[in-house]
Structures are given as C-alpha cells and as structure tokens.
C-alpha positions as CSV (number, residue, x, y, z in Angstrom):
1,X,22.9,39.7,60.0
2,X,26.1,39.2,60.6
3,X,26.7,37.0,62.7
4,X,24.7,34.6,61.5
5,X,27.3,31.9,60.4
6,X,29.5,32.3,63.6
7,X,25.9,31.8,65.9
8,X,25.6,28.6,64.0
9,X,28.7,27.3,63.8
10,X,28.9,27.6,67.8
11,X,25.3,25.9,68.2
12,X,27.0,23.3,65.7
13,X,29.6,22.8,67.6
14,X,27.5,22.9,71.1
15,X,25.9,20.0,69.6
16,X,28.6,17.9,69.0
17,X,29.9,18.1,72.2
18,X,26.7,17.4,73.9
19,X,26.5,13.9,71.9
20,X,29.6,13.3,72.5
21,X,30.6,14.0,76.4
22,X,27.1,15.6,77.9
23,X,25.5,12.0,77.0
24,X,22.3,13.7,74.4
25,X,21.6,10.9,71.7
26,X,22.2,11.2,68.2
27,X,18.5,11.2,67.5
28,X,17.9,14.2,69.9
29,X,19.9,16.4,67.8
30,X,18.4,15.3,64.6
31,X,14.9,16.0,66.5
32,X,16.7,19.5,67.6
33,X,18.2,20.6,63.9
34,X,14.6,19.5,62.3
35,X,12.7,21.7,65.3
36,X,15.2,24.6,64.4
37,X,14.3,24.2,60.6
38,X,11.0,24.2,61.1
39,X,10.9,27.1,63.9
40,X,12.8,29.4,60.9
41,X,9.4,29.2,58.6
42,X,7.3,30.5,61.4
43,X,6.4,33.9,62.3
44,X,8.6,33.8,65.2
45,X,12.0,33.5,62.7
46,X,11.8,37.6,63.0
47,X,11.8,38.0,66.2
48,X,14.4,35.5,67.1
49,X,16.3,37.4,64.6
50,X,15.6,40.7,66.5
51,X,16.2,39.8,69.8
52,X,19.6,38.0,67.8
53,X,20.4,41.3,66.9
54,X,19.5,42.9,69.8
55,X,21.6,40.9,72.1
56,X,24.7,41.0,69.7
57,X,24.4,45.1,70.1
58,X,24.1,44.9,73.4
59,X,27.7,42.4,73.7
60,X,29.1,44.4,71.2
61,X,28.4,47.8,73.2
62,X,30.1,46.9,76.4
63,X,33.8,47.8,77.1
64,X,35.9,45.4,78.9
C-alpha cells in the first residue's frame, strides 16, 4: 500500500503532539504503539488494511 509510510508518519506525529500539548502520558503511547503492534498480527490487520485502502480511493477520487 502506498501510503503506508505517510499514514504512519502522521499517527507518529499525532502522538507526539498529544504528549506534548493534549496532556496523554508517555506511558499511554507506549501502551498505544504496543496495542498497534500487536493489533497488526491479528486477523483484523487485513481488514484495517482494506478499509485503509478503501478510504484512500475514496479521498483520492474526489475533485476539489
């Protein structure tokens, strides 16, 4: 998928600013990454990745 890398890199950097200005601990994000690493060996990792894709076709096909 492609935009894999750019999906994470803006949940990164949602993070960071949560910890930093929306008050979320450091240890709620550690508990969030480990939940996210665990949630991509189940078999719900392809449909998250489906309904990914589906909602990156569906951005993708509207025209400003």
């Amino acid at each position: 998928m492609t935009l894999s890398l750019p999906v994470v890199l803006l949940f990164g950097v949602l993070m960071i600013l949560l910890v930093r200005k929306g008050g979320m601990k450091i240890s709620h994000a550690i508990i969030a990454a480990f939940f996210g690493f665990y949630l991509a060996s189940t078999t719900l990792a392809t449909q998250i990745n489906s309904l990914d894709s589906t909602i990156a076709h569906l951005v993708d096909s509207v025209h400003p």
